[in-house]
Each structure stands twice: as C-alpha cells, then as structure tokens.
C-alpha positions, 0 to 999 in steps of 0.5 A: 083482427082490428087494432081495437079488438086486438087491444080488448083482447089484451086488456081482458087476458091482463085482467084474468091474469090479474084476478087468477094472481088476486085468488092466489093471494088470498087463499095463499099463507097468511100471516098469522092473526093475534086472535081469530075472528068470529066468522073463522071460528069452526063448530063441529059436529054434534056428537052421537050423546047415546053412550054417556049414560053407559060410560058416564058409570065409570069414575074419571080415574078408571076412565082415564086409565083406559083411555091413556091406553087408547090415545098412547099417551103416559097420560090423559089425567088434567094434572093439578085441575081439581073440583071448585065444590068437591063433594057436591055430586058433580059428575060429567062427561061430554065433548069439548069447546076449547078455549085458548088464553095467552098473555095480552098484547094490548098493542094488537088487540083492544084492552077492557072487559067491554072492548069490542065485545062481539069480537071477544072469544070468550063470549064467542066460546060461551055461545058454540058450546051446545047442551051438555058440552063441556067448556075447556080453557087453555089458560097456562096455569094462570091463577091470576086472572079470572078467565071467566066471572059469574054472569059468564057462568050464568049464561053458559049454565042455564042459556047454553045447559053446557055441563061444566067448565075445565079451566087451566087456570082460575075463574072469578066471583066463588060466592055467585058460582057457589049458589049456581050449582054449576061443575067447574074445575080448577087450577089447585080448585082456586079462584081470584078476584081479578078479571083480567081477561082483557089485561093480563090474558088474552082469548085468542081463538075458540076450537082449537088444538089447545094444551091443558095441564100437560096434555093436547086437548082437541075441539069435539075430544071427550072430556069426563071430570068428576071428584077425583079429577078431569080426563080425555079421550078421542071422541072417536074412541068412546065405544073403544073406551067403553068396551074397556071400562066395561072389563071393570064391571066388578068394581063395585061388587070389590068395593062392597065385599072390601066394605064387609072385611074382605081379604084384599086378595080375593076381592081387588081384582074381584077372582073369575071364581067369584064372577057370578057372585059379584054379578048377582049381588051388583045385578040386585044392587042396579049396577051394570053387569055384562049380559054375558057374566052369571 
C-alpha cells in the first residue's frame, strides 16, 4: 500500500471515529432544558371516544370512587379544584393535554406575554388538544397568576372544540369566560386579574407527567369533572372503570325512592329483593339498567 493510500485510510478510519463519537454525543444525557421546545413536544394517540356517552352517566364522585381503586391510590379526587360556574350543566369526561407552569426565571427564558410566542407552551398546549380533549394545567395552586385569559379560552373553545379546562391554579377575564359557556375548574373556583404567564409563571413543557392538587396526571390519562369536582383514571383502564361504575346502576332508582320518604335501609344500597323494582322504574325513567337485571 502507497504512502497516500495509507494516509487516506487513516484519514477516513478518524473520520468515522470522529463522527461514531459526534452521534453518541448527541443521543447521550443532556442537560436539562428550562422549557421544551415545539418539535420535542409528544401528541398521543387519539383515544377510542366510544365509551364516553356510557360512562360519562356516572357523577365524578362515583367515578372517582372506582377509579381510586383502579389506580391503587387513596385517591384520584383534584382536591380543592372546583367549578368556575357551578350550577351550569357542566359535565365532562375525556383524555388529558397536560400542561406544566413552574416559577419564572427570566434569565432562562424571554418575559412578555408576546415574547417569542410561537415557542410559548401554553399556546403550543391550546393547539395539541384535539375535540373533546380535556386541557389540565400544573400551576402549583397559584392563584396569583391567571394561566390562561379570555381569548385563550376563545380559541380552545370553538378552534380546538376541547371539553373543558382543569387548572391547578386560576385563569383571568371571568366576565369574557362567563358569557362563552365553556367548563372550566379552578382553584377554590377562583380567577385573578393578572397575567402573568410570562412573569410570575412559566409554561415550561406540554404532555408531560405533571402534579395536580396531590395526585401525578399522565398525558392521554382520563379526566372526568362535573359539579361535584374533577377526577382521573388510566385511559387504559376506562372499560375496567366502566364495569365497576356499572355495579351502581340502582343509584338512581335510590335517589328517587329516598325522594318519596324511603327508609334509607331499604333504599341505599338499593336491596337485591328490589332489583327488578328499581330496574322497571329506571328502565321507564331512560336510565341505564344492565341487560342481565329485571
């Protein structure tokens, strides 16, 4: 071999040397980022939505019951997150974009609520969540900050048709939320006036784990909320927590018989003596009776 095919050689084996040791650098640890970036943000798969006019039948409060005992946790109650308009109807269930605010540190991420605002992850959050997608946000309690204001809501309402929005923390503009209609809860059903999403609170990264009022929310977990409060469970979990809402079928059948001056022993639980009772009357009510009772 010549003196310059020699040289080549070498010259080639450093650059694969090189370049192998290049990849390994950047596929390696990294050090952590104050902040995702847009192209690291993940969009999960979009859930079967099949079961949700079955289970969405049961209040979050039973729900929540059978779902504690699913996950295996003392609870998957948002405790202290209640409605922002009790009493208006409002009544969801679906999977979760999650959202995370910490505190701000303005030396490692731009200040402004218009800084840089195609890198802002609460814009980034609006746009993933898909039709009837429940928006969560980890805001620590905050009730300072308003996470989100009212032309946030606006788009996240009629562009993005999400089903409502669970905050950790509070949002800003009641009066322009009022008049949308749109579910939303709340810390303590608080708002503020400030915004300060850029200031007192950072949006660091979209769909990831997140804590919200004491429990670990996962993106694409199933969030169901109505007056009584807001609740999880594993989306991969929802026929599981289906079968065992359905072993409360009779509940309404109990609310009407208490209603007519029933003894509470012979109407909570509704007795087995009574199923075909309870089922005739919820079956000429339009209520959900299974196929094998009465």
């Amino acid at each position: 071999m010549t003196y310059h095919k020699k040289y080549a050689l070498i010259v080639h084996l450093n650059n694969k040397i090189l370049k192998r040791k290049m990849i390994l650098m950047s596929t390696g640890p990294q050090p952590p980022k104050f902040r995702m970036a847009p192209e690291d943000v993940w969009e999960f798969p979009k859930p079967d939505m099949d079961l949700v006019p079955e289970l969405i039948k049961y209040s979050a409060a039973t729900v929540s019951v059978v779902a504690r005992n699913v996950v295996g946790a003392p609870s998957t109650f948002f405790n202290g997150i209640a409605p922002l308009f009790r009493g208006s109807g409002h009544d969801i269930l679906g999977p979760a974009v999650t959202l995370q605010y910490g505190p701000q540190r303005p030396d490692l991420m731009p200040t402004g609520e218009y800084a840089k605002i195609e890198d802002q992850n609460h814009r980034i959050a609006v746009n993933v969540t898909q039709e009837g997608y429940v928006l969560v946000v980890q805001a620590e309690g905050n009730t300072r900050s308003g996470v989100l204001g009212g032309n946030m809501l606006l788009a996240l309402q009629n562009n993005r048709k999400a089903a409502g929005l669970v905050v950790h923390g509070v949002i800003r503009d009641y009066a322009e939320a009022a008049t949308q209609n749109f579910p939303i809860w709340t810390q303590d059903a608080r708002t503020t006036t400030d915004y300060d999403a850029q200031h007192d609170l950072a949006p660091l990264a979209v769909n990831v784990r997140i804590s919200v009022a004491g429990n670990t929310l996962m993106p694409g977990d199933w969030i169901r909320a109505d007056d009584d409060g807001v609740c999880f469970f594993p989306g991969e979990k929802i026929e599981e927590v289906l079968e065992g809402c359905n072993k409360h079928w009779w509940e309404p059948a109990a609310r009407h018989y208490l209603m007519q001056g029933g003894h509470l022993d012979d109407c909570y639980p509704i007795p087995e003596s009574r199923y075909d009772e309870a089922a005739a009357w919820q079956r000429a009510n339009g209520f959900y009776v299974p196929e094998d009772i009465g």
